[in-house]
C-alpha positions in Angstrom: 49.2 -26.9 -142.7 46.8 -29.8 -142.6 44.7 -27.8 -139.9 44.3 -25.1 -142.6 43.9 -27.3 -145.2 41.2 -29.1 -143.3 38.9 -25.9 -142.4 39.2 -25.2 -146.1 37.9 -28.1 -146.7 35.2 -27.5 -144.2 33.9 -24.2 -146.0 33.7 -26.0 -149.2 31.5 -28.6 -147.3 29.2 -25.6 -145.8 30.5 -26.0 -142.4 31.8 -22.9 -140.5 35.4 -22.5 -141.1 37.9 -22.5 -137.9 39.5 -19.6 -138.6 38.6 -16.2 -140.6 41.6 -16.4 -142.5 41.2 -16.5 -146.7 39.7 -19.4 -147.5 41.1 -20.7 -150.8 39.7 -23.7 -152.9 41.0 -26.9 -153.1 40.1 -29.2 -156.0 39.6 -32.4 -156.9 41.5 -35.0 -155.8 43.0 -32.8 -152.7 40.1 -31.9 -151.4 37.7 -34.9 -151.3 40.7 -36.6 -149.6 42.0 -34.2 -147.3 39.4 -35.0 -144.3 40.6 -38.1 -144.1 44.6 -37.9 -144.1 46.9 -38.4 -141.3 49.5 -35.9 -141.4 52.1 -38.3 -142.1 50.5 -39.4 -145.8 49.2 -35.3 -146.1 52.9 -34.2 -146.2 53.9 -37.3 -148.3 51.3 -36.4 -150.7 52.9 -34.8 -153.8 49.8 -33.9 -155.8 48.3 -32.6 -152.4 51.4 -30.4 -151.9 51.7 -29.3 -155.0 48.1 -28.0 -154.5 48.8 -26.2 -151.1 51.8 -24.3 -152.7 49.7 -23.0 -155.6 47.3 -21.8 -153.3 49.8 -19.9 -151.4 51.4 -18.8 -154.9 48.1 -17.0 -155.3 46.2 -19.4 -157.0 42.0 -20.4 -156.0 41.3 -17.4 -153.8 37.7 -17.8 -153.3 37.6 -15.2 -150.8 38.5 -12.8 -153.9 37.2 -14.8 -156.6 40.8 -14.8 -158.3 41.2 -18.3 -159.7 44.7 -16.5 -160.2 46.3 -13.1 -159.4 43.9 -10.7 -160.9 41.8 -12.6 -163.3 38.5 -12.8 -161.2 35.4 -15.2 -161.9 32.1 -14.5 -160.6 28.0 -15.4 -161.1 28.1 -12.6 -164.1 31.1 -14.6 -165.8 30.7 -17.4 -169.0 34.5 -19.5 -168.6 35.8 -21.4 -171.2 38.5 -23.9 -170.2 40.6 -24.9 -173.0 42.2 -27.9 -172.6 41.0 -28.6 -168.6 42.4 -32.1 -167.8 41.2 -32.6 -164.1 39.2 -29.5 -163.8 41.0 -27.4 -160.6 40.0 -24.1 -162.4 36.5 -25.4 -164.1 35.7 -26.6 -160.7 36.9 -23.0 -159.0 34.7 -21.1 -161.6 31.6 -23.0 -161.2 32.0 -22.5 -157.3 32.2 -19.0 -158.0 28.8 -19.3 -159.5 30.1 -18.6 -163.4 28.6 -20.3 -166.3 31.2 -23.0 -167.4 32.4 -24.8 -170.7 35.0 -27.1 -170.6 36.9 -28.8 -173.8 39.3 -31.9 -173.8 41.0 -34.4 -176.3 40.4 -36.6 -173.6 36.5 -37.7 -173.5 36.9 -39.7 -170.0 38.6 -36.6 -168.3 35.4 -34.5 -169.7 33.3 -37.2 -168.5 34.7 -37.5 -165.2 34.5 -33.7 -164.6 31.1 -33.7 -165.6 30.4 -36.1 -162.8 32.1 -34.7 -160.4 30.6 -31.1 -160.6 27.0 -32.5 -160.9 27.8 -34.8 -157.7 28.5 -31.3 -156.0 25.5 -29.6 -157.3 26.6 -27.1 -159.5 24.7 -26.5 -162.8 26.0 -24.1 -165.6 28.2 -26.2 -167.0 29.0 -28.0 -170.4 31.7 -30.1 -172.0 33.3 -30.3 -175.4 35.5 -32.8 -177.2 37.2 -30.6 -179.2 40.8 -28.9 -179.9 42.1 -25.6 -179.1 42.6 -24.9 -182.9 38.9 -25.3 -183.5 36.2 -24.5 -180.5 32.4 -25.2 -181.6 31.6 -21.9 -179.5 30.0 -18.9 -181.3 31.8 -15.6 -181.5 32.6 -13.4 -178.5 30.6 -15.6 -176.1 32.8 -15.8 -173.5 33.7 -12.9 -170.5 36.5 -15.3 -169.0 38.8 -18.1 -171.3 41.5 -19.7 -169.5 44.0 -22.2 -171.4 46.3 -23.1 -168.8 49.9 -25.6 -169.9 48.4 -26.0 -173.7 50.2 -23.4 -176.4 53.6 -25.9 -175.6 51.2 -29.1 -176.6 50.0 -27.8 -180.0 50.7 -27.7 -183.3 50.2 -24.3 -183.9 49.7 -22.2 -181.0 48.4 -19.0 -182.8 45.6 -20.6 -184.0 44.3 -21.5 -180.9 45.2 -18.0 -179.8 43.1 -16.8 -182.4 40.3 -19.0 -181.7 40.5 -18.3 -177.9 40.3 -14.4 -179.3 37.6 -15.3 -181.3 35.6 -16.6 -178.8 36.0 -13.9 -176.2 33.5 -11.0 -175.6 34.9 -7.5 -176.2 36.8 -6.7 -173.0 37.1 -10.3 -171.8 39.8 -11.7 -169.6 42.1 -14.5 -170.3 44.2 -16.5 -168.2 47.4 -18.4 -170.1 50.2 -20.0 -168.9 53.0 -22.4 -170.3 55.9 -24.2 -168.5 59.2 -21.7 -168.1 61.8 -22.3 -170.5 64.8 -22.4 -168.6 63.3 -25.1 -166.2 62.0 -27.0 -169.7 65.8 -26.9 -171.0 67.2 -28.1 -167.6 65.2 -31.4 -167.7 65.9 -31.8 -171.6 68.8 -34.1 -171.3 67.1 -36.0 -167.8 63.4 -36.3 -168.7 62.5 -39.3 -171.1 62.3 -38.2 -174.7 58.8 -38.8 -174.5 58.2 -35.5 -172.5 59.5 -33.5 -175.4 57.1 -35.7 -178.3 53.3 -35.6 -178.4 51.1 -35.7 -176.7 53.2 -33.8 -174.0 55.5 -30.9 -174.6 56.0 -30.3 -178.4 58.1 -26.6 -178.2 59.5 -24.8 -175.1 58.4 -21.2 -175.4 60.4 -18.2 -174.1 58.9 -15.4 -171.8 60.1 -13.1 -174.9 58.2 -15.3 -177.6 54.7 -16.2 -174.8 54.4 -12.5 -174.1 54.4 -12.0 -178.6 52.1 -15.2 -179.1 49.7 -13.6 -176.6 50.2 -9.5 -177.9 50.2 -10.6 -181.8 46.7 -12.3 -181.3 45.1 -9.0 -180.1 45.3 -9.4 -176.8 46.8 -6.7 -174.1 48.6 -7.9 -171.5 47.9 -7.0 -167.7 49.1 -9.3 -165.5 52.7 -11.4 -165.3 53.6 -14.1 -162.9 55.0 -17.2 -162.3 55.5 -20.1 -159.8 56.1 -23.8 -159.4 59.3 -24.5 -157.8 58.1 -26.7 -155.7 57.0 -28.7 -159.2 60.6 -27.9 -160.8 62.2 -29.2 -158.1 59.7 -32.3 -158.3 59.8 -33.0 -161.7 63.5 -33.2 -162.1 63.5 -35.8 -159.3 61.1 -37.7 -160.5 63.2 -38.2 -163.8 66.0 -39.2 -161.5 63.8 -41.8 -160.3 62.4 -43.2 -163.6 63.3 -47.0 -164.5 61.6 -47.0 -167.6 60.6 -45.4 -170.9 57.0 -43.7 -170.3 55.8 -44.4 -173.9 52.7 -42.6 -175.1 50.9 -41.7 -172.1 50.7 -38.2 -170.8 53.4 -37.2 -168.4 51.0 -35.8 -166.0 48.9 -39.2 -165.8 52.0 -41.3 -164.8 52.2 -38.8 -161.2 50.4 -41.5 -159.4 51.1 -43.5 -155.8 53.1 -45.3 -155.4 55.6 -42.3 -155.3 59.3 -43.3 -155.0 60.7 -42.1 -151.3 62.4 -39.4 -152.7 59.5 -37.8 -154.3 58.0 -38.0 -151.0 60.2 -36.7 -149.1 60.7 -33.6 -150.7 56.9 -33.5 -150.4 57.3 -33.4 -147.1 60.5 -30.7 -146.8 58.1 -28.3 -148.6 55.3 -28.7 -146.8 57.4 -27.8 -143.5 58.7 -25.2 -145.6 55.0 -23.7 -146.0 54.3 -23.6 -142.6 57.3 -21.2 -141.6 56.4 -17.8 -141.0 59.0 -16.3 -143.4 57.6 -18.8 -146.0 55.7 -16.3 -148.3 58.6 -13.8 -148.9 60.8 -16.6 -149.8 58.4 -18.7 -151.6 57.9 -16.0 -153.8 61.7 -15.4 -154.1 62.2 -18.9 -155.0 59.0 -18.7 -158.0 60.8 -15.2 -159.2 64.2 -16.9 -159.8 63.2 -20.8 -160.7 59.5 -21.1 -161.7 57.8 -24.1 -163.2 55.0 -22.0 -164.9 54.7 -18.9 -166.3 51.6 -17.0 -166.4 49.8 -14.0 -168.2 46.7 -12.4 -167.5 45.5 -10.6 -170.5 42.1 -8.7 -172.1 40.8 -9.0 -175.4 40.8 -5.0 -177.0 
């Protein structure tokens, strides 16, 4: 894995890649750091993990331009990222060579990103501190809008749906996902209340209930998927090995080094695991019957 992970780090650099295989993207902070890992702290890694196994779940195929399983970004493209923390799929659509805006609560995430993606040369880009319920972004100005683990963090999620519809060209794409119920439910009575408060999860949404948020708003649905059980798996360790209350700070923002040795080593299982040929087939077996995330891929009528 680290070989591979490596030359894709080499094509995002410019240099030739060592093998012709697809050549996915890996973002921010996987794969500034990747070049210089030992295999020993790769596998250890959870965030980096975690960012392998999206990309074999079908997630940053730059060879396709599919920052997910059939919703493609290219040079023609105007992205909006609704709520875009780190910036893994602002960062994959502005490598892609799409016009980018990006909107956060959080104005040192949007500054950061900013940063980053000028340090790297790409222009087309623009961030907003704003909410989902209330984009400063005319009317159907965007071809692609992407709002990926938001709808369970708001207040009312058909307002942002209606805003994200608002703001979408006639035909556009849109990329959604929220975390799977049943794994949301499991962690309920392990994960510190302060997971279930804001500014983390405020509602766990049901496939039946996403799929009628995202229909009602005037969007058709083309594309269903899901994945993360590598994260589900992750997660509910990591409650395990909690000695503390979290208080206000997001969940996500408290998965930092040092990582208990638990969390590590199941970092390391899986990224064994990834490197067996009859991986794939059972990785998608494993996302099909315990995902962390589900996803929908829909177009604006």
């Amino acid at each position: 894995m680290l070989r591979r992970l490596r030359s894709w780090w080499h094509v995002q650099k410019g240099a030739p890649p060592s093998s012709p295989a697809t050549l996915p993207v890996l973002e921010t902070p996987a794969r500034d750091a990747v070049a210089a890992l030992d295999e020993g702290a790769w596998r250890r890694d959870p965030r980096q993990c975690g960012l392998a196994d999206m990309v074999f779940s079908g997630w940053c195929q730059a060879a396709t331009g599919e920052l997910f399983r059939g919703f493609t970004v290219g040079p023609h493209d105007t992205v909006l990222d609704i709520g875009c923390g780190d910036g893994l799929a602002v960062t994959f659509a502005a490598q892609q060579g799409a016009r980018v805006l990006f909107c956060d609560l959080d104005a040192e995430k949007l500054a950061s990103l900013s940063k980053r993606l000028d340090e790297r040369g790409l222009a087309g880009h623009g961030a907003l501190l704003a909410s989902g319920e209330r984009l400063p972004v005319r009317d159907g100005a965007m071809t692609r809008v992407i709002a990926t683990e938001v709808l369970e963090h708001v207040a009312d999620p058909r307002a942002v749906l209606a805003e994200m519809v608002r703001v979408g060209h006639p035909g556009a794409r849109y990329l959604i996902s929220v975390p799977d119920a049943a794994a949301e439910r499991f962690q309920q009575p392990f994960a510190d209340p302060s997971y279930f408060a804001p500014p983390n999860h405020v509602r766990i949404i049901a496939p039946r209930e996403f799929e009628d948020l995202v229909e009602s708003s005037g969007l058709a649905i083309e594309e269903r998927g899901q994945y993360g059980f590598f994260w589900f798996v992750w997660m509910s360790f990591f409650w395990a090995t909690r000695d503390g209350a979290a208080g206000t700070t997001p969940t996500m923002d408290q998965i930092a080094p040092p990582y208990h040795p638990l969390l590590e080593s199941w970092a390391e299982t899986w990224s064994r695991f990834l490197e067996l040929p009859g991986a794939p087939a059972m990785l998608q077996a494993f996302n099909e019957r315990m995902p962390r995330t589900r996803v929908i891929v829909a177009r604006r009528r």
